[in-house]
N, CA, C and O atoms as a GROMACS GRO file, in nm:
protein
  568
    1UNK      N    1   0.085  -0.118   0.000
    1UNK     CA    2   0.000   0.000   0.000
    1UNK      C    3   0.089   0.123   0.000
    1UNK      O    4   0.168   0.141   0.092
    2UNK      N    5   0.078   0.209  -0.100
    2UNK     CA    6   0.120   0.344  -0.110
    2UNK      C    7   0.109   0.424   0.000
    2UNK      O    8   0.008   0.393   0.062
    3UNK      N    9   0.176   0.523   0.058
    3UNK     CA   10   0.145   0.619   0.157
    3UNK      C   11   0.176   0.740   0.069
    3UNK      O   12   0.277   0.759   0.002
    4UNK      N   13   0.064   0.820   0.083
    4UNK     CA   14   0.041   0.959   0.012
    4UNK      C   15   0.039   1.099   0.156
    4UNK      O   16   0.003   1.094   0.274
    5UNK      N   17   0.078   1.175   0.098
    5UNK     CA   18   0.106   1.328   0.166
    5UNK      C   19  -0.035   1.383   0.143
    5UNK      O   20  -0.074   1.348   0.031
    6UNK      N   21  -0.120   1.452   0.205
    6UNK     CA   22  -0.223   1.537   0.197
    6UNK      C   23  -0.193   1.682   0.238
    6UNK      O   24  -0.167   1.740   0.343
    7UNK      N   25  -0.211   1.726   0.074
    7UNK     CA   26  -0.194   1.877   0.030
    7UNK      C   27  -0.277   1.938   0.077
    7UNK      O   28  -0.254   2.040   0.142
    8UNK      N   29  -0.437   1.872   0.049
    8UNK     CA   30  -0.542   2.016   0.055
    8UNK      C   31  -0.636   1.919   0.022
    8UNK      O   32  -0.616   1.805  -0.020
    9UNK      N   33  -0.752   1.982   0.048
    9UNK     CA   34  -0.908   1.946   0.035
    9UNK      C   35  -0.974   2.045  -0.013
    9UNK      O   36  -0.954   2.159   0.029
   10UNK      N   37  -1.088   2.010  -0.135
   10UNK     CA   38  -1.142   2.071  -0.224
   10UNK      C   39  -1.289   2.030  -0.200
   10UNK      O   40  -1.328   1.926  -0.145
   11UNK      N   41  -1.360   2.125  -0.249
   11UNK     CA   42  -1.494   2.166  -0.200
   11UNK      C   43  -1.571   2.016  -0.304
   11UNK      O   44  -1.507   2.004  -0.409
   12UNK      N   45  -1.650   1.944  -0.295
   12UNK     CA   46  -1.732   1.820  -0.364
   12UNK      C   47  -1.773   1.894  -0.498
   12UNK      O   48  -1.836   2.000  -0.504
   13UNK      N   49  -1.721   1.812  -0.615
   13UNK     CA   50  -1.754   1.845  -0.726
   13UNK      C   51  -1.793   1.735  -0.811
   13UNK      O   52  -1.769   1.625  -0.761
   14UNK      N   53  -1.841   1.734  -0.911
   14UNK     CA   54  -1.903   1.654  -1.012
   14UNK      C   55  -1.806   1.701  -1.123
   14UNK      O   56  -1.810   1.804  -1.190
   15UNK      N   57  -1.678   1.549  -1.126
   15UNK     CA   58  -1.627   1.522  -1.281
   15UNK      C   59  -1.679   1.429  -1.328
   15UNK      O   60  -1.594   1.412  -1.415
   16UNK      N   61  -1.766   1.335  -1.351
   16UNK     CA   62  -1.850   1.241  -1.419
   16UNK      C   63  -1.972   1.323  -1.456
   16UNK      O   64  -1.998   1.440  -1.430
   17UNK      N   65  -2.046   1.223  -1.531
   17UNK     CA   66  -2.167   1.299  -1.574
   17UNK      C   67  -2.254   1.345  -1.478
   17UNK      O   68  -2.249   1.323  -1.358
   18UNK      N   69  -2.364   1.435  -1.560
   18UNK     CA   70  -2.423   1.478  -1.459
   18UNK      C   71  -2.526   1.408  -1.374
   18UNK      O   72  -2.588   1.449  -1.276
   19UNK      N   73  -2.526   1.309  -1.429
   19UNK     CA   74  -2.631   1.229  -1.369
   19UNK      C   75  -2.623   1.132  -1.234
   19UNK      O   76  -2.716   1.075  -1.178
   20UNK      N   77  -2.492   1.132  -1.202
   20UNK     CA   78  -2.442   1.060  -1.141
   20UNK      C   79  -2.370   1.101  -1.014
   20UNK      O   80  -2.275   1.179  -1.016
   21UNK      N   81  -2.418   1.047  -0.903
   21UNK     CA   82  -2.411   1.140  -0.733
   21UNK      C   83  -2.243   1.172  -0.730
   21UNK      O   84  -2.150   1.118  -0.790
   22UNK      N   85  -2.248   1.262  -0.653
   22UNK     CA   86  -2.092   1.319  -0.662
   22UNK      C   87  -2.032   1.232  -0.530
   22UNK      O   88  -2.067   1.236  -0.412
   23UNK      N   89  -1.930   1.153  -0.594
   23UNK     CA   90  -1.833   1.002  -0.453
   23UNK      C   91  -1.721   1.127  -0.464
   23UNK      O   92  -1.680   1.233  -0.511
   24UNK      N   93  -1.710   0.999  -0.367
   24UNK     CA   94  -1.524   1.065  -0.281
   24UNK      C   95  -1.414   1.018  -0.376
   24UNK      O   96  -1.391   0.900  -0.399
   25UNK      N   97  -1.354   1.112  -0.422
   25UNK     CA   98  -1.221   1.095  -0.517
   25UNK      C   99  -1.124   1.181  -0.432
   25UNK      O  100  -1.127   1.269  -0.346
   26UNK      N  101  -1.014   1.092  -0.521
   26UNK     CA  102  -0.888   1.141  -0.454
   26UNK      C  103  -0.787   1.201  -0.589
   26UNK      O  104  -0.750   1.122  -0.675
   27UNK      N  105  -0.749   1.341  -0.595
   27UNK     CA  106  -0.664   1.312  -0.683
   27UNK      C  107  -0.521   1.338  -0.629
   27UNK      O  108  -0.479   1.385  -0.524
   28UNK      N  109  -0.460   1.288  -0.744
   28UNK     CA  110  -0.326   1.292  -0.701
   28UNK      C  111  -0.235   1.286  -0.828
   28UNK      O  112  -0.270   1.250  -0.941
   29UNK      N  113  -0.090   1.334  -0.781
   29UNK     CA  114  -0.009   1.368  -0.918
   29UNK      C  115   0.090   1.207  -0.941
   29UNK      O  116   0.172   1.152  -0.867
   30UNK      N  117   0.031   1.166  -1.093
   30UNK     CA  118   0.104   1.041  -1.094
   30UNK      C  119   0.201   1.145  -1.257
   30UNK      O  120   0.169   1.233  -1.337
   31UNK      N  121   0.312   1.068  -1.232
   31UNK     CA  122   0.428   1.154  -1.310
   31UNK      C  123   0.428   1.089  -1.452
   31UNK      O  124   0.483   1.144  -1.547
   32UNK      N  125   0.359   0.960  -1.462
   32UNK     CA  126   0.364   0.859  -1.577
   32UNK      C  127   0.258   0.905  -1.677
   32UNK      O  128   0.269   0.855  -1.788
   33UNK      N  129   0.163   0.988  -1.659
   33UNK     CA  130   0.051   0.997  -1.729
   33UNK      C  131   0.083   1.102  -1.894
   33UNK      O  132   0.068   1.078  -2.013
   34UNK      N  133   0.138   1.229  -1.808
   34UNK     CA  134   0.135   1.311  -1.945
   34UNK      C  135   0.054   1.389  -1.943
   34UNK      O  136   0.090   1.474  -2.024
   35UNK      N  137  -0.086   1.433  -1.877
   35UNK     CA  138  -0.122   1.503  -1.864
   35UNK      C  139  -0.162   1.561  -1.767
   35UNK      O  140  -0.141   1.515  -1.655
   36UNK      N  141  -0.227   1.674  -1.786
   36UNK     CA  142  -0.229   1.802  -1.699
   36UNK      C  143  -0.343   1.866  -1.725
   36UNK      O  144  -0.370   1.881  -1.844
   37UNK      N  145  -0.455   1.929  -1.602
   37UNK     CA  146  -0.576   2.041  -1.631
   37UNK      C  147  -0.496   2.188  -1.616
   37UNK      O  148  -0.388   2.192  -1.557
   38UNK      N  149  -0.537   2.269  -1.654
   38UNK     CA  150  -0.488   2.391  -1.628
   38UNK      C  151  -0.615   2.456  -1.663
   38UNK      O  152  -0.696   2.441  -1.755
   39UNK      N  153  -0.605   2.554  -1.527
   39UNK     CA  154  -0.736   2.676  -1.548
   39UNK      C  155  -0.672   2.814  -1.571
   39UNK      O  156  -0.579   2.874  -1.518
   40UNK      N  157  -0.763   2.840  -1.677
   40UNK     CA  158  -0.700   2.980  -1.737
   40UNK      C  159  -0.813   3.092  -1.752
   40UNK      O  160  -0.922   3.072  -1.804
   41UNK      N  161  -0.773   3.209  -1.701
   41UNK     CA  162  -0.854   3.310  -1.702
   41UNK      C  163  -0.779   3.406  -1.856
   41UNK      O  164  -0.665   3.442  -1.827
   42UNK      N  165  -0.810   3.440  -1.974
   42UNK     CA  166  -0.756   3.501  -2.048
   42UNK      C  167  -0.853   3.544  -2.132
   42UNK      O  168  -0.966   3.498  -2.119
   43UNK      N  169  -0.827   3.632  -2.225
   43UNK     CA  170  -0.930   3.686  -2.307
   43UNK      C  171  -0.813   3.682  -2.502
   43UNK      O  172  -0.844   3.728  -2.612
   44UNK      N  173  -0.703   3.616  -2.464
   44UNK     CA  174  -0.610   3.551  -2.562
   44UNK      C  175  -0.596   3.441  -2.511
   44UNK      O  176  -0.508   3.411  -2.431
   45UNK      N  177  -0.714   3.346  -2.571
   45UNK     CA  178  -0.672   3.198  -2.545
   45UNK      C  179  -0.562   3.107  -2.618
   45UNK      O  180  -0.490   3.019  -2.570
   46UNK      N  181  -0.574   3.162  -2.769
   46UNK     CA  182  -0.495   3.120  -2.883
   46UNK      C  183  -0.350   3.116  -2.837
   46UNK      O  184  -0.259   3.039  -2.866
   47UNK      N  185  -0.355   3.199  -2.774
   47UNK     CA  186  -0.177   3.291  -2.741
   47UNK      C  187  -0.140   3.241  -2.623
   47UNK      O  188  -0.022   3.232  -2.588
   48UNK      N  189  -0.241   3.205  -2.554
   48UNK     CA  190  -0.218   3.157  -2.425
   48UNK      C  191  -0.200   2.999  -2.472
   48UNK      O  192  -0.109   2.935  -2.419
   49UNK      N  193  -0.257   2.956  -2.539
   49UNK     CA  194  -0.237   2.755  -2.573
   49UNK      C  195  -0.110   2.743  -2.678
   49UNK      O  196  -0.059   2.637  -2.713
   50UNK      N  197  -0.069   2.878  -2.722
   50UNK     CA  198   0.089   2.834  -2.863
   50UNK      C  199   0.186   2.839  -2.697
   50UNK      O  200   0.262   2.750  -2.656
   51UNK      N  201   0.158   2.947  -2.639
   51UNK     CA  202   0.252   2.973  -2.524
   51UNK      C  203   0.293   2.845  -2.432
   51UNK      O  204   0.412   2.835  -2.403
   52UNK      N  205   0.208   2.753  -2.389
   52UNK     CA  206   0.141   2.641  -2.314
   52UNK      C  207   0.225   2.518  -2.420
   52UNK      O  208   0.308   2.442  -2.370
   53UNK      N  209   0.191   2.513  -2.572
   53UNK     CA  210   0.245   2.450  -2.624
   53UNK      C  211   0.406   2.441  -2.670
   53UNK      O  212   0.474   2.342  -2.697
   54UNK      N  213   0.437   2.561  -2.668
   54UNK     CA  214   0.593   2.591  -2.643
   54UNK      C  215   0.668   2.526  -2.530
   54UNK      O  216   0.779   2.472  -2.531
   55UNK      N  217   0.590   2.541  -2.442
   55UNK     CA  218   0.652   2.551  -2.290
   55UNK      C  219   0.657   2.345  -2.285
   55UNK      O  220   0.750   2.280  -2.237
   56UNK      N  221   0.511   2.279  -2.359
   56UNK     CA  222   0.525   2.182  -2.320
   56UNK      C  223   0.638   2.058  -2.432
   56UNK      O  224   0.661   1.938  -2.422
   57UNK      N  225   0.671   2.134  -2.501
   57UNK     CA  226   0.749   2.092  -2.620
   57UNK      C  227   0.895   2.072  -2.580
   57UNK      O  228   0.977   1.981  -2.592
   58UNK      N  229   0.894   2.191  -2.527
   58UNK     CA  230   1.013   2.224  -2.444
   58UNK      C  231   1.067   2.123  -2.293
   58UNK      O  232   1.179   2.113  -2.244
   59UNK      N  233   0.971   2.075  -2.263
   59UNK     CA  234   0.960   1.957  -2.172
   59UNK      C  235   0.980   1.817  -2.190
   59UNK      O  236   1.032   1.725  -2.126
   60UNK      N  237   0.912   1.833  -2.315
   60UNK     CA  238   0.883   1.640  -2.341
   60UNK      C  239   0.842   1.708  -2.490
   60UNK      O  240   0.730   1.754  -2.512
   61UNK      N  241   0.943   1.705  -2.579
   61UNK     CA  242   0.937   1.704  -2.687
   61UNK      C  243   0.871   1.568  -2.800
   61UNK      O  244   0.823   1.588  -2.911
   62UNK      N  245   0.886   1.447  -2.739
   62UNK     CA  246   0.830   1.347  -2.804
   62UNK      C  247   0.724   1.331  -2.810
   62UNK      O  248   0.652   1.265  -2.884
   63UNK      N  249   0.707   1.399  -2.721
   63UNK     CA  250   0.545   1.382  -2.652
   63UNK      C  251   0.433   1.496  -2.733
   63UNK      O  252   0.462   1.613  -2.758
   64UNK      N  253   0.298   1.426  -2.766
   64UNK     CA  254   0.230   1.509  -2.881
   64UNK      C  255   0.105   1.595  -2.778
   64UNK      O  256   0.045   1.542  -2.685
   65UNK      N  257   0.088   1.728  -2.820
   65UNK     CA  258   0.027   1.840  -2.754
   65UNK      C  259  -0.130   1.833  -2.799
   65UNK      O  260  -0.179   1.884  -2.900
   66UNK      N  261  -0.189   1.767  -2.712
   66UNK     CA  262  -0.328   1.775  -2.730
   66UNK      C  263  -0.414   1.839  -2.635
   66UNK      O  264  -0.396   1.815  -2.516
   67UNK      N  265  -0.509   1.922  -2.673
   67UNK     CA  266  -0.579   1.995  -2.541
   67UNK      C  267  -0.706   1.939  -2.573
   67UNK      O  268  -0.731   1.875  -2.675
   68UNK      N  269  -0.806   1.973  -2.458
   68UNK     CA  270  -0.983   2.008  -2.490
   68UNK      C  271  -1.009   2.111  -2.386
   68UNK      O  272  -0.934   2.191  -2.329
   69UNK      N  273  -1.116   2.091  -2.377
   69UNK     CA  274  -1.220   2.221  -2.305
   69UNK      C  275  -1.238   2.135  -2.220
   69UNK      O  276  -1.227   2.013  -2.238
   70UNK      N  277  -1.284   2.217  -2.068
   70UNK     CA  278  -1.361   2.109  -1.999
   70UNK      C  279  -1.503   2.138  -2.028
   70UNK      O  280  -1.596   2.059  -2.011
   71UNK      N  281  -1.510   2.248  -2.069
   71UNK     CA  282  -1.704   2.313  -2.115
   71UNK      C  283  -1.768   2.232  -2.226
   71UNK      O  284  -1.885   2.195  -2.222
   72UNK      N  285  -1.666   2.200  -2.347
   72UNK     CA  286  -1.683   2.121  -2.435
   72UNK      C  287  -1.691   1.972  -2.392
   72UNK      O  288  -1.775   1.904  -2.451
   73UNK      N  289  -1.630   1.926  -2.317
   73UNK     CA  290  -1.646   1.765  -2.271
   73UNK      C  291  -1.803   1.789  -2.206
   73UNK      O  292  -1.895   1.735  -2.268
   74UNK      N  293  -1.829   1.851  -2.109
   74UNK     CA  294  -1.988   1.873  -2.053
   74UNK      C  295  -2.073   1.914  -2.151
   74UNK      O  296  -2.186   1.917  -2.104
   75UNK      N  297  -2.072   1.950  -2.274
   75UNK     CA  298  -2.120   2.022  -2.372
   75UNK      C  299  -2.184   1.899  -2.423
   75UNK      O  300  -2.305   1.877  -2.414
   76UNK      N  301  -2.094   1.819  -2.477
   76UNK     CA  302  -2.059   1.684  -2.515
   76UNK      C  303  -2.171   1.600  -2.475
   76UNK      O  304  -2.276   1.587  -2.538
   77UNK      N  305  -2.130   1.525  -2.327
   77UNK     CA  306  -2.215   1.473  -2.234
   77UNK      C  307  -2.383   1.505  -2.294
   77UNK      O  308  -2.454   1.443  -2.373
   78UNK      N  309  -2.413   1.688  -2.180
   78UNK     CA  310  -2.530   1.672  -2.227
   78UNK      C  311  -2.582   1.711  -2.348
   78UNK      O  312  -2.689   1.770  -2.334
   79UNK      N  313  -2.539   1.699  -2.480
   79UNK     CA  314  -2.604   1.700  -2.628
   79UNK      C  315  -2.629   1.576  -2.602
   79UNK      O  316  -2.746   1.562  -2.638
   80UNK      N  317  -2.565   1.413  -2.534
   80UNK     CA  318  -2.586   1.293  -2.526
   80UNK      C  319  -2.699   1.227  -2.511
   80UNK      O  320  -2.758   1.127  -2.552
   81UNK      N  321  -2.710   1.342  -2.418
   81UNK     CA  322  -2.824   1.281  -2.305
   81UNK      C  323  -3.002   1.356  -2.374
   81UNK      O  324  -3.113   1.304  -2.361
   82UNK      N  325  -2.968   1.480  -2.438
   82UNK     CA  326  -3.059   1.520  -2.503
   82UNK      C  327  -3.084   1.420  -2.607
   82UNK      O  328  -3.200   1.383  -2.623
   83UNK      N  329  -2.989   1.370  -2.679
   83UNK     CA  330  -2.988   1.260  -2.801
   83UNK      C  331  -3.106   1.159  -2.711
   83UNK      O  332  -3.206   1.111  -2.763
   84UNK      N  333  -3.070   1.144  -2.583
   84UNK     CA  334  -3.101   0.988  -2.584
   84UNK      C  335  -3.240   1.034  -2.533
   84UNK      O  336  -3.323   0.945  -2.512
   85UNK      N  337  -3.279   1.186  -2.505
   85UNK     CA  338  -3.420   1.173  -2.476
   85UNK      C  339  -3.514   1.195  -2.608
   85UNK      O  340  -3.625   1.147  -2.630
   86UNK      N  341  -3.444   1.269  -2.676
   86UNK     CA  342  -3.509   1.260  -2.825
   86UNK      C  343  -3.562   1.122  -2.862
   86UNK      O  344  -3.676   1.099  -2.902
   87UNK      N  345  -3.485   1.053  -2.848
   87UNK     CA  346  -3.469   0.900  -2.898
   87UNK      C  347  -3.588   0.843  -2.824
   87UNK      O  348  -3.677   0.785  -2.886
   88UNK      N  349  -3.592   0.861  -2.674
   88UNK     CA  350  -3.713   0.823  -2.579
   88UNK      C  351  -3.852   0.884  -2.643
   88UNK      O  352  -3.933   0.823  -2.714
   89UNK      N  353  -3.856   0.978  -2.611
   89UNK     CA  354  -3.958   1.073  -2.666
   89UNK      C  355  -4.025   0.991  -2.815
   89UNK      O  356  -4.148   0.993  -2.813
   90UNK      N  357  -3.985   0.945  -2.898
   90UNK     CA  358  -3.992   0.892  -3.021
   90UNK      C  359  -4.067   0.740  -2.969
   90UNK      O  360  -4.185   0.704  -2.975
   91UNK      N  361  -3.999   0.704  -2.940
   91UNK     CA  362  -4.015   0.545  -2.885
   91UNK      C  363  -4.200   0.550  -2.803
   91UNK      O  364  -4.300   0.479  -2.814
   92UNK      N  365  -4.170   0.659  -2.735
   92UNK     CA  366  -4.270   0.674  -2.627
   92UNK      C  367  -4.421   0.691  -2.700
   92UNK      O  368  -4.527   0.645  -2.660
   93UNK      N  369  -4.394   0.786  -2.840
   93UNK     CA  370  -4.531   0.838  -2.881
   93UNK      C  371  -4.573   0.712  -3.019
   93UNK      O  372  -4.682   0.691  -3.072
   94UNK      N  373  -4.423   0.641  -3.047
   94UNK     CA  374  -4.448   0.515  -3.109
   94UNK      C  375  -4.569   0.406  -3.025
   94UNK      O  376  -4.668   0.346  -3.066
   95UNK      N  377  -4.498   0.418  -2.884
   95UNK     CA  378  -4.568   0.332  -2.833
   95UNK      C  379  -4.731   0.346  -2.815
   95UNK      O  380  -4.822   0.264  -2.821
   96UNK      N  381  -4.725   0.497  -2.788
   96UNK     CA  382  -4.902   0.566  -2.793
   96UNK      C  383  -4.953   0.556  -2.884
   96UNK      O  384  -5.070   0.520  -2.866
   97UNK      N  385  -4.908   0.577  -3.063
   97UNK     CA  386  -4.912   0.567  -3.119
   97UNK      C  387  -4.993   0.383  -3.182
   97UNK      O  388  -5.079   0.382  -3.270
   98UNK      N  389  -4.958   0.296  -3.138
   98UNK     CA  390  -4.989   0.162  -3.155
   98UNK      C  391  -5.125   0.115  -3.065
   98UNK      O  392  -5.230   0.056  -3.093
   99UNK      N  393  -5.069   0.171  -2.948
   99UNK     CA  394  -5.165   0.185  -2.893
   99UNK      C  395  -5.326   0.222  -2.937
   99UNK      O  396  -5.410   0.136  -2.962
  100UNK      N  397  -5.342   0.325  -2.939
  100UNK     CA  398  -5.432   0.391  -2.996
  100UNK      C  399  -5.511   0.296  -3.098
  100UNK      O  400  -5.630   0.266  -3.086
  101UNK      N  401  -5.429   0.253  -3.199
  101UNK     CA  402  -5.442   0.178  -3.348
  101UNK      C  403  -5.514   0.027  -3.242
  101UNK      O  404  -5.627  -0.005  -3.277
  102UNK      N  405  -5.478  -0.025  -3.170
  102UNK     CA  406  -5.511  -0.160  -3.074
  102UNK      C  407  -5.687  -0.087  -3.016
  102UNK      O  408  -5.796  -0.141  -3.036
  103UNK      N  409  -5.671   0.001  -2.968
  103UNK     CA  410  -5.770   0.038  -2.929
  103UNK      C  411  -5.897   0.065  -3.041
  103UNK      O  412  -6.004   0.006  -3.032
  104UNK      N  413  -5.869   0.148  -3.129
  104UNK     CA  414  -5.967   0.168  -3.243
  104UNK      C  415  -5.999   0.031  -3.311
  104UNK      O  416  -6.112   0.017  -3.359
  105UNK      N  417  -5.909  -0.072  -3.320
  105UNK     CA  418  -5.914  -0.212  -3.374
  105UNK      C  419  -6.041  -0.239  -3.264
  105UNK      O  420  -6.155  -0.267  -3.301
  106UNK      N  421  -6.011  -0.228  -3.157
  106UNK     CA  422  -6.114  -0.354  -3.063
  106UNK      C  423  -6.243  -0.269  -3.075
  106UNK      O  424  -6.351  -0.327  -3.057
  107UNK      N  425  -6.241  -0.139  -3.102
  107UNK     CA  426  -6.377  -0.051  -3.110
  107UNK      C  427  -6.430  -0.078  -3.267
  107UNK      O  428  -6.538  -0.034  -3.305
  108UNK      N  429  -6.377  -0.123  -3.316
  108UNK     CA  430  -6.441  -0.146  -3.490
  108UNK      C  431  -6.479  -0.315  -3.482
  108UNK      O  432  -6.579  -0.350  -3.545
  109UNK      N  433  -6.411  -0.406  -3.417
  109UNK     CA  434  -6.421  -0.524  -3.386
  109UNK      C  435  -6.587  -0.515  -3.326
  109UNK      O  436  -6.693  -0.566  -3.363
  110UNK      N  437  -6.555  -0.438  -3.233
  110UNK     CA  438  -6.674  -0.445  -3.122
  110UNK      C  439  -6.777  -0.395  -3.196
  110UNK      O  440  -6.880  -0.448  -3.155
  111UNK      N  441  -6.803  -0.304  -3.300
  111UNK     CA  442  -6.899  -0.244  -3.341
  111UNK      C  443  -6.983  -0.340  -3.471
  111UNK      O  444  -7.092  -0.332  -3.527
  112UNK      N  445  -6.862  -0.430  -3.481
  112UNK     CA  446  -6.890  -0.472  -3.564
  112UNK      C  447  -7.002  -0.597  -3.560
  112UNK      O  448  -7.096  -0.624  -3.634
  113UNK      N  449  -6.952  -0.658  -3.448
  113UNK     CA  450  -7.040  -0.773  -3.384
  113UNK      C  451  -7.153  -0.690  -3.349
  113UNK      O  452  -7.264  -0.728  -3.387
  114UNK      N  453  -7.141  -0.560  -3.269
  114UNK     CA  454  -7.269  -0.549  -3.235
  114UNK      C  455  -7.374  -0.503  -3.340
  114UNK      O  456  -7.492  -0.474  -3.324
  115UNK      N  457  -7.300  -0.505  -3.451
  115UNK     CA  458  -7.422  -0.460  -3.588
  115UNK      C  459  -7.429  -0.601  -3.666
  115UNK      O  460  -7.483  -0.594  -3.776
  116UNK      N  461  -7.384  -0.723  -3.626
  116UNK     CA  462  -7.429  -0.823  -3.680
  116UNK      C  463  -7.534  -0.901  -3.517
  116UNK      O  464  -7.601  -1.000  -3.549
  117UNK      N  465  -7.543  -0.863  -3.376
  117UNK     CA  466  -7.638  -0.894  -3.322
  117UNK      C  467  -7.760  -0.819  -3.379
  117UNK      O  468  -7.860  -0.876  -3.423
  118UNK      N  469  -7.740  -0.667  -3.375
  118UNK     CA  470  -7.858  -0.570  -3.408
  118UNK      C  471  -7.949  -0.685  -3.504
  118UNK      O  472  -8.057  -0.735  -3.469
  119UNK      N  473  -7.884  -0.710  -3.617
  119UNK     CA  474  -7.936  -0.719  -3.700
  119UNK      C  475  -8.020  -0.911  -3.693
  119UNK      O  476  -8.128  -0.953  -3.735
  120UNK      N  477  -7.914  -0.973  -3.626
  120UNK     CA  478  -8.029  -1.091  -3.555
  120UNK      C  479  -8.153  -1.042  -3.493
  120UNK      O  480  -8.267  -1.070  -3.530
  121UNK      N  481  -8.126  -0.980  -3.413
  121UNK     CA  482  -8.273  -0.907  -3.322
  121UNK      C  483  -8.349  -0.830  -3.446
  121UNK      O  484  -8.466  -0.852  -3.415
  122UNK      N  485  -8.353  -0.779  -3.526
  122UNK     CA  486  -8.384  -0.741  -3.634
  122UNK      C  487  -8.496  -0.859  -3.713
  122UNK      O  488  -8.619  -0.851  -3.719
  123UNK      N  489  -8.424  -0.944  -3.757
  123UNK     CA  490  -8.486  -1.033  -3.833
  123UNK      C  491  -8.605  -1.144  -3.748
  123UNK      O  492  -8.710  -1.192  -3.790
  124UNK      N  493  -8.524  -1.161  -3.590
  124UNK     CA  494  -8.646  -1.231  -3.512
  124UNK      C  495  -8.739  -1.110  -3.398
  124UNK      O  496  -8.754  -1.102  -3.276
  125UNK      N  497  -8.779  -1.040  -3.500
  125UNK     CA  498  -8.853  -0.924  -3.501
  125UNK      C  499  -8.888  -0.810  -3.358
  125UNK      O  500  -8.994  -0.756  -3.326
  126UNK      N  501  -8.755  -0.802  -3.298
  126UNK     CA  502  -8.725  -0.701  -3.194
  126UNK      C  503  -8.715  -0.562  -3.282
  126UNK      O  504  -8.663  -0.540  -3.392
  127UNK      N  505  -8.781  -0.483  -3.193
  127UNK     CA  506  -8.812  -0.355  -3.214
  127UNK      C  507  -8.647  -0.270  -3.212
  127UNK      O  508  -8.555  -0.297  -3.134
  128UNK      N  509  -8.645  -0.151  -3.335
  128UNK     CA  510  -8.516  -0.133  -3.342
  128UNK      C  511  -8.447  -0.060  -3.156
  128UNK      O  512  -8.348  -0.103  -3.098
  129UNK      N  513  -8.512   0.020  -3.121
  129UNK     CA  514  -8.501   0.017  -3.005
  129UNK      C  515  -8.435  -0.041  -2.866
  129UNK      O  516  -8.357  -0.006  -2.778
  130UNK      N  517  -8.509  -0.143  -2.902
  130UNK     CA  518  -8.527  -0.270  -2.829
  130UNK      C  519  -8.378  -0.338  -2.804
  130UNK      O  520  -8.321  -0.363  -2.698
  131UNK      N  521  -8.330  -0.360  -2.960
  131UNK     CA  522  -8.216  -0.422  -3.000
  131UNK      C  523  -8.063  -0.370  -2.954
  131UNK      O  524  -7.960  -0.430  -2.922
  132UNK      N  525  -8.113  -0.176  -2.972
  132UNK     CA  526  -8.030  -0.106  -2.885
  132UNK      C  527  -7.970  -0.079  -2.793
  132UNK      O  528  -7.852  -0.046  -2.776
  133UNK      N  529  -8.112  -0.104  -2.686
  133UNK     CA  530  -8.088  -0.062  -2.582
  133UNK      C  531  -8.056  -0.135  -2.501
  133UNK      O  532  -7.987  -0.096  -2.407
  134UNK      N  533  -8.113  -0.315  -2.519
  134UNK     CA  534  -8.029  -0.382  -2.428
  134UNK      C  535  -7.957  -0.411  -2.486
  134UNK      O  536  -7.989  -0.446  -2.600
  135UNK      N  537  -7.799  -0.415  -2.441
  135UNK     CA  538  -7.675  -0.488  -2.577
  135UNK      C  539  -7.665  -0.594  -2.455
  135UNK      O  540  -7.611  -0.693  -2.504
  136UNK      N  541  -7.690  -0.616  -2.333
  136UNK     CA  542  -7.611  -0.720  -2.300
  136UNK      C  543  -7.689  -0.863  -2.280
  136UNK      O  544  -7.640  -0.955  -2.214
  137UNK      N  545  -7.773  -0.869  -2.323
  137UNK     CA  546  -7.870  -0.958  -2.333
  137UNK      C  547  -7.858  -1.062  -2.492
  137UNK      O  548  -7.910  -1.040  -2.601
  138UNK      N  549  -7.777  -1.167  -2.454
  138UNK     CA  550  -7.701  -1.230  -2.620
  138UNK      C  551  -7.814  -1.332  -2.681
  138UNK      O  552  -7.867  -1.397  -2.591
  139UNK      N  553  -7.843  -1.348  -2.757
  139UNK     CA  554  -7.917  -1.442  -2.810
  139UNK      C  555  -7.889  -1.591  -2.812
  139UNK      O  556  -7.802  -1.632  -2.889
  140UNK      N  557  -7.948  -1.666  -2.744
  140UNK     CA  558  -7.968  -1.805  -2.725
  140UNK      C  559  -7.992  -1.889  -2.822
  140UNK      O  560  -8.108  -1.905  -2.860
  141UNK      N  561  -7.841  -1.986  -2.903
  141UNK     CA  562  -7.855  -2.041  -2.971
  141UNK      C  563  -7.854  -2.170  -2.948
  141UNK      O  564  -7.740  -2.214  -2.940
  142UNK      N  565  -7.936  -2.246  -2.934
  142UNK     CA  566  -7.970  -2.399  -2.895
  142UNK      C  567  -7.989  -2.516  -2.998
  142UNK      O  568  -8.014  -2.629  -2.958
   0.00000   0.00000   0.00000
């Protein structure tokens, strides 16, 4: 087991997505990695990242200079997550969508039988009325 020095403690933040409860992390400087965050306040960013890239060239020349945003990685994320509710949203009114169609099926089904009883009660000479108004009364075929 490693024994580590404690620098400092930082206020609970969310580097994973956003969706996901903010745990206990630890960071710490491992020398093998290669990279580095840096926060920059500037209004010459361009000038500030050739400067940054000089400096890191100058260090570890073999080594290839890649940056991102951290606004753009969260940017990223939630366009994702909008994707995947779009995607829900779709699915969802598909599903209402079928629905609906199941439902109007069993109401044309249903209407349909009941205009081929009507029309039994019809022929063994029930009053149109009659035929109407009770529907739940089925005809006795023996």
């Amino acid at each position: 087991m490693t024994a580590f020095h404690i620098v400092g403690i930082v206020k609970d933040f969310n580097c994973n997505s956003l969706r996901e409860q903010v745990t206990i992390m630890v960071l710490y400087l491992n020398p093998d990695n290669g990279g580095m965050a840096v926060r920059i306040s500037s209004t010459d960013i361009t000038g500030l990242l050739n400067e940054i890239k000089t400096q890191c060239k100058s260090m570890a020349a073999s080594q290839p200079f890649n940056y991102s945003f951290l606004d753009e990685e969260f940017n990223k994320q939630c366009k994702e997550d909008q994707r995947r509710g779009e995607i829900f949203l779709l699915f969802s009114i598909l599903a209402i969508l079928i629905a609906c169609l199941g439902i109007f099926g069993l109401a044309a089904y249903s209407a349909q039988q009941r205009a081929k009883e009507i029309g039994i009660r019809k022929d063994l000479g029930a009053a149109i009325k009659a035929a109407i108004a009770n529907p739940v009364k089925r005809l006795k075929t023996e």
